[in-house]
C-alpha positions as CSV (number, residue, x, y, z in Angstrom):
1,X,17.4,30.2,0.0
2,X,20.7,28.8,-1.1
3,X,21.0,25.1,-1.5
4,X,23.8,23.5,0.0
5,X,25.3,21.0,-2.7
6,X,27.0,17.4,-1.6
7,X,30.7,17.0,-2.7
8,X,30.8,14.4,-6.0
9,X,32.2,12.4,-3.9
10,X,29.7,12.0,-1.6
11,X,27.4,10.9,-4.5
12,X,25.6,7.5,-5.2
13,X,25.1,5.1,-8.1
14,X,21.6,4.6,-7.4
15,X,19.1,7.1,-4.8
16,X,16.1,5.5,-3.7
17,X,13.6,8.2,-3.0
18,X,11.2,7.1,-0.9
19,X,12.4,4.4,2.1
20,X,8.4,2.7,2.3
21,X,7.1,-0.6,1.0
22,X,9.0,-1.1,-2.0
23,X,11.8,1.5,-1.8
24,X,13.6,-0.4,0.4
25,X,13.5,-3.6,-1.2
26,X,14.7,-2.3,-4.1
27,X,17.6,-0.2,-2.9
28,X,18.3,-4.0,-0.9
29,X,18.5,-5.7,-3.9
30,X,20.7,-3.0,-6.0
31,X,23.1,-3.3,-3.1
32,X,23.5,-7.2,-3.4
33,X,26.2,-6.2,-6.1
34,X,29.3,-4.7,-4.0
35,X,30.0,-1.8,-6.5
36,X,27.1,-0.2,-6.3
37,X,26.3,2.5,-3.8
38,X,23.0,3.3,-3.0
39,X,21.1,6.1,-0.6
40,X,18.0,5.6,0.5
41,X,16.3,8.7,1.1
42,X,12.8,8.6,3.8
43,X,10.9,11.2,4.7
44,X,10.0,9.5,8.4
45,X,12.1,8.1,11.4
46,X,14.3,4.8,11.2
47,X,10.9,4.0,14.0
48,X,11.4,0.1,15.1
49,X,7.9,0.8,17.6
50,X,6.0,1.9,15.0
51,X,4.9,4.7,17.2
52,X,3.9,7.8,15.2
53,X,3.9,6.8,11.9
54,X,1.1,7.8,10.2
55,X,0.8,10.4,7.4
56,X,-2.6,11.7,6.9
57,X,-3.1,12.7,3.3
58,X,-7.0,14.4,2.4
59,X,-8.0,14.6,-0.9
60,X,-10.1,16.9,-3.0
61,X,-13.9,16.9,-2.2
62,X,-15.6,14.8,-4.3
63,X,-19.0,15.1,-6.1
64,X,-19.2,10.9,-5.8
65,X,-18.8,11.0,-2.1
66,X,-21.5,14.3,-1.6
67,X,-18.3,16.3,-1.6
68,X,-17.2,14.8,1.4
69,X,-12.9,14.9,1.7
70,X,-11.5,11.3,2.4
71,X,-8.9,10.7,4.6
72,X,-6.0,8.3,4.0
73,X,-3.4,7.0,6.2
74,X,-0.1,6.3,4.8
75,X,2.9,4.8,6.7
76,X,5.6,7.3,7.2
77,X,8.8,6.1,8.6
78,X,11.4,3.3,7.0
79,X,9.1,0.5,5.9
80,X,6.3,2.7,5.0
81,X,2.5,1.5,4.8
82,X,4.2,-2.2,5.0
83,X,4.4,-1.3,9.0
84,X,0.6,0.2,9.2
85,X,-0.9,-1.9,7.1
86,X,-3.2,-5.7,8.4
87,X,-0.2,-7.4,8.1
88,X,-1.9,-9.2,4.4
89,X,-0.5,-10.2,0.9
90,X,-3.4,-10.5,-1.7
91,X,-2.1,-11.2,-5.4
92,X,-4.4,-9.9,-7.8
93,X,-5.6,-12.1,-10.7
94,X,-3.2,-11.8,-13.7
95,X,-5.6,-9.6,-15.9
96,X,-4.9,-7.2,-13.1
97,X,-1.6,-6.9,-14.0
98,X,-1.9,-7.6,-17.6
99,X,-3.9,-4.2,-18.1
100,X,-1.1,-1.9,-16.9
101,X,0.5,-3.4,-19.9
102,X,3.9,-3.0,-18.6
103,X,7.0,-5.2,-20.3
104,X,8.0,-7.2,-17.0
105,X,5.0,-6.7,-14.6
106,X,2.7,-9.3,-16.5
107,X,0.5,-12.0,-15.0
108,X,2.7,-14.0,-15.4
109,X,5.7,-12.4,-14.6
110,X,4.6,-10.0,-11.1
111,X,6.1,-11.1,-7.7
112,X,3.3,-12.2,-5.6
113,X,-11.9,-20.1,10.6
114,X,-13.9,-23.0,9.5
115,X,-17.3,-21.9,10.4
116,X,-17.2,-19.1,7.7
117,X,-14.9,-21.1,5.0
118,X,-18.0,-23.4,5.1
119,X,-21.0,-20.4,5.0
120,X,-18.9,-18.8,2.1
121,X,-18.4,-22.5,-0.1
122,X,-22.7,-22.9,0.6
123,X,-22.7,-19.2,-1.1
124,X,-20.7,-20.2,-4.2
125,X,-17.7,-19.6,-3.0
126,X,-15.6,-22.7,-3.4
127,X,-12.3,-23.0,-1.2
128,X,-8.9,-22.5,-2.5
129,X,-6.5,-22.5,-0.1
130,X,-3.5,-20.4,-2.3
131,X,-5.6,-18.1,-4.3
132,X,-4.5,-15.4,-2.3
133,X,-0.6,-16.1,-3.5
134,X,-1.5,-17.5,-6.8
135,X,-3.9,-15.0,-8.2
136,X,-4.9,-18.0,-10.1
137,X,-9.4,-17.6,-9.4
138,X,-11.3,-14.5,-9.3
139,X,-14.4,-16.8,-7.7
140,X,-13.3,-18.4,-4.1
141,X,-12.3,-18.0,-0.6
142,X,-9.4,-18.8,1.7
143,X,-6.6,-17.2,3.8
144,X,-4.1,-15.1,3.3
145,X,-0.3,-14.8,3.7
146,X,0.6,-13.0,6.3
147,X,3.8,-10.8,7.4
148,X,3.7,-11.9,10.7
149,X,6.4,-13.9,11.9
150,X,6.8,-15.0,15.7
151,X,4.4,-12.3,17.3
152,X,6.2,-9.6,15.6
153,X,5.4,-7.6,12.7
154,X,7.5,-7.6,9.9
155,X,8.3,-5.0,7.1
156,X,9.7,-4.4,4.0
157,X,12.5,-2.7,6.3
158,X,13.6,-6.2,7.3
159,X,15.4,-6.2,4.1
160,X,17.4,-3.6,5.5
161,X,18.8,-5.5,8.6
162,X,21.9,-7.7,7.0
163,X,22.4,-4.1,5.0
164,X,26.2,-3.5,3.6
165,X,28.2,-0.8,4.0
166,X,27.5,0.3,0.6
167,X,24.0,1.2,1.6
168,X,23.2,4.7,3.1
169,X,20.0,5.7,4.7
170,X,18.7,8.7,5.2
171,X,15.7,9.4,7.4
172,X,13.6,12.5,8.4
173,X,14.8,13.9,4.9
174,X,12.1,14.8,2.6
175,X,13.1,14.5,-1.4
176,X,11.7,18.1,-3.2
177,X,12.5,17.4,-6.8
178,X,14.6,16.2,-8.3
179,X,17.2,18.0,-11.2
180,X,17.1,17.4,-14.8
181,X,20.0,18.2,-16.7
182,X,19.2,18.9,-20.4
183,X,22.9,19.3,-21.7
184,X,23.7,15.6,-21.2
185,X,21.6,14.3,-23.9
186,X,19.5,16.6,-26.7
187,X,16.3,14.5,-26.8
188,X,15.6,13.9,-23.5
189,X,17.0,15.3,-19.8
190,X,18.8,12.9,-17.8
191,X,17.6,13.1,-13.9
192,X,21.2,13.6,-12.2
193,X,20.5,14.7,-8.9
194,X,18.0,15.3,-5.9
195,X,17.1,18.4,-4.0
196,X,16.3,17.2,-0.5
197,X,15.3,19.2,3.1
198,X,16.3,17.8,5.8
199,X,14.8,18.0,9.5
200,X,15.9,21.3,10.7
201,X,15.2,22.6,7.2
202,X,18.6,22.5,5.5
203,X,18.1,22.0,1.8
204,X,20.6,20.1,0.1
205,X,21.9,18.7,-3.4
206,X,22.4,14.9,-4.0
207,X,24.3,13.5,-6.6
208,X,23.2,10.0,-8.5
209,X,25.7,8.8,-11.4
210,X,23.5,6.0,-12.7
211,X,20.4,6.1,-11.5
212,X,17.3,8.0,-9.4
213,X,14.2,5.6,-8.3
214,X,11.1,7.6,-7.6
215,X,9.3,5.5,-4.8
216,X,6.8,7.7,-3.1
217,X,3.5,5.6,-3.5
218,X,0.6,6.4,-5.5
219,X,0.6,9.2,-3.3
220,X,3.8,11.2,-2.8
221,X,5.3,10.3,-6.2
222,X,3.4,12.2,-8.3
223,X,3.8,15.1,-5.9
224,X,7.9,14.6,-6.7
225,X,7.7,13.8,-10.2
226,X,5.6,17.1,-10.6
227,X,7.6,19.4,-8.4
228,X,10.5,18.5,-10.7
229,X,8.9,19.7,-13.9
230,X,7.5,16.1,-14.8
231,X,3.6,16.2,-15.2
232,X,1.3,17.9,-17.4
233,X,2.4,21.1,-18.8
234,X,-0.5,23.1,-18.5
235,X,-1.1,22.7,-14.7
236,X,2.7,22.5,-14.0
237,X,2.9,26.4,-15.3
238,X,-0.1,27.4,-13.1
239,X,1.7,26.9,-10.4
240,X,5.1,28.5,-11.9
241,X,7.0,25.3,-12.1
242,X,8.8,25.1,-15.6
243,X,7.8,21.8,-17.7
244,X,10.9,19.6,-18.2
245,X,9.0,16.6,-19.5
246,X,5.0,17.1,-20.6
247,X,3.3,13.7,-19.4
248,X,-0.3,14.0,-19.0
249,X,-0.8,11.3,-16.4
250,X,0.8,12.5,-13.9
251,X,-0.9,13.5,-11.3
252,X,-3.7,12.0,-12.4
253,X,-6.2,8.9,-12.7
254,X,-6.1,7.5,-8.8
255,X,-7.4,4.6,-8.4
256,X,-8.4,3.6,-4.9
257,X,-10.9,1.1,-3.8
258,X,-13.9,1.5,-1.1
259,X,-14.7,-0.2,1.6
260,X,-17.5,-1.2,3.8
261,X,-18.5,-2.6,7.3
262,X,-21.3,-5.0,7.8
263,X,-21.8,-6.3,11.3
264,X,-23.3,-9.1,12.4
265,X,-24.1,-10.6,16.0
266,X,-23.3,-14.2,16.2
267,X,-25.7,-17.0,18.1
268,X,-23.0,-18.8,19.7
269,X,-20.7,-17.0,22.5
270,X,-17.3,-17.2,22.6
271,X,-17.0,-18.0,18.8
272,X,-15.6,-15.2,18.1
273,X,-12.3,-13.5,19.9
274,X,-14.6,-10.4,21.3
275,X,-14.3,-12.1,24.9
276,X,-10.2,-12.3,24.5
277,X,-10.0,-8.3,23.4
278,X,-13.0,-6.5,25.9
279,X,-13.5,-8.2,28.8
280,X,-12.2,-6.2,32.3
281,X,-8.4,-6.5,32.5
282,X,-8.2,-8.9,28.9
283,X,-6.0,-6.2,27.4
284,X,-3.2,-6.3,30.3
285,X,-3.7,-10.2,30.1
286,X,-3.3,-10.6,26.1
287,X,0.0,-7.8,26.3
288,X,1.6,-10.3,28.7
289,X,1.1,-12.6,27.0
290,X,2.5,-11.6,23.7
291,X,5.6,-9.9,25.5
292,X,6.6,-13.2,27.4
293,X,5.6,-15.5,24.8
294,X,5.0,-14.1,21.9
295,X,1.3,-15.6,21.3
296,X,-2.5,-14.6,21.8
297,X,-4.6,-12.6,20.3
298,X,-2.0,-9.3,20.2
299,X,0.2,-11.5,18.3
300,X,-1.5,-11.3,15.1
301,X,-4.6,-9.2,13.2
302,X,-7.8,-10.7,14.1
303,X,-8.9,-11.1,10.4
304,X,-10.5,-14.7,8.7
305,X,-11.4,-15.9,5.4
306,X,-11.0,-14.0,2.2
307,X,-12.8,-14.1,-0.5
308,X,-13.2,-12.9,-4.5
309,X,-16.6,-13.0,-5.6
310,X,-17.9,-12.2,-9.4
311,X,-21.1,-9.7,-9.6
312,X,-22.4,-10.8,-13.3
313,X,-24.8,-13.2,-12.2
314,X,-26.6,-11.3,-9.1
315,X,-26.6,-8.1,-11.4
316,X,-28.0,-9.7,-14.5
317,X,-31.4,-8.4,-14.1
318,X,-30.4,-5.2,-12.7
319,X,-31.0,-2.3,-15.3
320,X,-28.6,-0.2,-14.5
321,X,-25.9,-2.9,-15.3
322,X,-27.4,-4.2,-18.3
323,X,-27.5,-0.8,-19.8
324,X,-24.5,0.3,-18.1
325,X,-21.6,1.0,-21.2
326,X,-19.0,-1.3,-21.5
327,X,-16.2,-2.3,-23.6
328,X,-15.6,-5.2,-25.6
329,X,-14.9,-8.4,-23.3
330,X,-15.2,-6.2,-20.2
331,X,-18.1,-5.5,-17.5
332,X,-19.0,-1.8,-16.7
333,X,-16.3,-2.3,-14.4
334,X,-14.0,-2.3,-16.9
335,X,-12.9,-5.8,-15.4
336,X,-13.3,-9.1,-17.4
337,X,-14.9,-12.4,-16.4
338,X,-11.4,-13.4,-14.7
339,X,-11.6,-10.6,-12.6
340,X,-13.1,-10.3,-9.1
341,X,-15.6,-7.5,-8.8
342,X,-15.6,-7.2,-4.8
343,X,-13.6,-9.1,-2.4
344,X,-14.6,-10.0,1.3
345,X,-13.0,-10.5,4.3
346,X,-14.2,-11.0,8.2
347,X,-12.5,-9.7,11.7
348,X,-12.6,-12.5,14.3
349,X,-14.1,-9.6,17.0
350,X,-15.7,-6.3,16.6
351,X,-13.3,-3.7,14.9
352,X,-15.0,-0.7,13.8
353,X,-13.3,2.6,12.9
354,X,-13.0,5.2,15.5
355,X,-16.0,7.1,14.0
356,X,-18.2,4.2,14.5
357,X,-19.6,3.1,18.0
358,X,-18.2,1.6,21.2
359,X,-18.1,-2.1,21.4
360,X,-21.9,-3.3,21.7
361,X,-22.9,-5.1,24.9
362,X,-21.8,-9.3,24.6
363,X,-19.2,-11.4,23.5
364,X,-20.2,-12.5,19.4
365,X,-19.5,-10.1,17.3
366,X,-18.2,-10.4,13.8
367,X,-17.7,-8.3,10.5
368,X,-17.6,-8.6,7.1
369,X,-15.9,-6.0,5.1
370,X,-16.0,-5.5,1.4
371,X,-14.3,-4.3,-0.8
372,X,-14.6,-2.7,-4.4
């Protein structure tokens, strides 16, 4: 299939594959300096409604869940998984960060409802209102910043509104690979340009003079990387794709976390938001609501207290932790002491996934999720 190739012209300083959480905020800030173009290349829709933006991506079966595939939803459209997401910010602790052991992401250096407050400080879990934005505790409880402003959801695409006109976007464009030129320098290929496939198919060539950011996710950037010959060398050529640069990791060592759903039914009514959310006609009620005034309970996610909590002390007698291998300084978690094991959060109603059952009869039901 020939590949239709951009005029040099029409080619950028900077290409921004991948339009989701950070993409954008990245090819924002390369464009605060006039004299740089930039293109921002997304696989979804430019999709303000955030109507038909999920991309479903199942993984392998694996032994440690009976073989069972997971599913994981993924935000596809400009904004990416910013738009899907519980509208939260959690910082990590700084160890977190410290262990990619990465010059410039650091610690130090990285970005970043009163019943239960109380029932989590009587379990240990003493209240710190910023820990959330401070990543300062690994042992505590308190609320989160949320991306919520007004009623309305807000994005990473919001970086995108006052955009310049040296910005370009491109949307229902997928990025293929992208080309390696090996003549430019003799020890290592220089990525110069981006095969792409547009919407009705088309496959064209992109041009980048400086630079080409790879923005995919932990998902869909490894699946770039190794399309363009960037990966390990020995599964790259069992699936006929020429090595251009042998890196082991790629495509490898995922790192996602689980979750779970504990319910509980409350002894007071009406303490929880279950009575705003499934009572006849509160939908219709809480939608007007939120259209004319921007409030109530469709104006924000129904989610409470946080919380990091530390495992060492409820596992010490446990066997299978004591014996469990670790490494100097660190747990069998691989985490150390400054390090939350789990963290928790509630919903302010009942909020199951859709595999799980209908609402149960009443009007005080909470949940506590964790996760590890």
């Amino acid at each position: 299939m020939s590949i239709t190739v951009e005029p040099q012209e029409m080619g950028y300083d900077y290409i921004v594959c991948g339009g989701g959480t950070s993409g954008v905020v990245v090819a924002a800030r390369l464009a605060e300096d006039p004299s740089n173009s930039v293109l921002v290349i997304e696989a979804g829709e430019n999709n303000s409604l955030l109507e038909n933006t999920i991309m479903v991506v199942v993984d392998e079966p694996s032994p440690g869940a009976n073989n069972r595939q997971v599913k994981v939803s993924r935000g596809k459209f400009l904004g990416g998984s910013s738009g899907v997401n519980g509208t939260l910010c959690i910082r990590g602790t700084p160890q977190d960060y410290d262990d990619w052991e990465m010059p410039g992401w650091s610690g130090e250096e990285a970005p970043i409802s009163n019943m239960i407050l109380e029932s989590m400080e009587d379990q240990g879990l003493p209240l710190h209102p910023d820990m959330f934005s401070t990543g300062e505790t690994s042992n505590g409880c308190g609320h989160a910043p949320r991306s919520v402003y007004k009623g309305d959801r807000t994005t990473s695409a919001n970086y995108l509104a006052n955009k310049g006109l040296n910005l370009a976007i491109k949307t229902n464009t997928t990025v293929d690979k992208v080309i390696l030129d090996n003549q430019v320098f003799s020890h290592d290929p220089r990525a110069t340009a981006v095969e792409v496939i547009e919407k009705d198919g088309t496959e064209k060539e992109i041009r980048a003079r400086k630079e080409i950011i790879i923005s995919g996710g932990a998902y869909c950037s490894p699946i770039i990387l190794m399309r363009s010959g960037i990966g390990p060398k020995s599964e790259l050529e069992s699936h006929g794709i020429d090595c251009q640069v042998d890196l082991p990791g790629v495509g490898k060592n995922l790192m996602d976390h689980l979750i779970v759903f504990i319910f509980y039914e409350t002894t007071k009514p009406k303490i929880t938001k279950d009575y705003l959310l499934y009572r006849p006609n509160s939908l219709v009620e809480a939608y007007r609501q939120w259209k004319e005034e921007k409030r109530g309970p469709l104006s924000t996610f129904p989610f409470g207290v946080f919380a990091y909590s530390r495992l060492d002390k409820r596992l010490a007698s446990e066997p299978a932790w004591v014996s469990a291998p670790r490494q100097p300084g660190r747990d069998p978690m691989g985490l150390t002491k400054s390090q939350p094991n789990i963290e928790l959060f509630t919903t302010e109603c009942y909020v199951g996934p859709k595999q799980y059952n209908q609402f149960p009869d009443g009007e005080k039901i909470s949940c506590i999720l964790h996760y590890c």
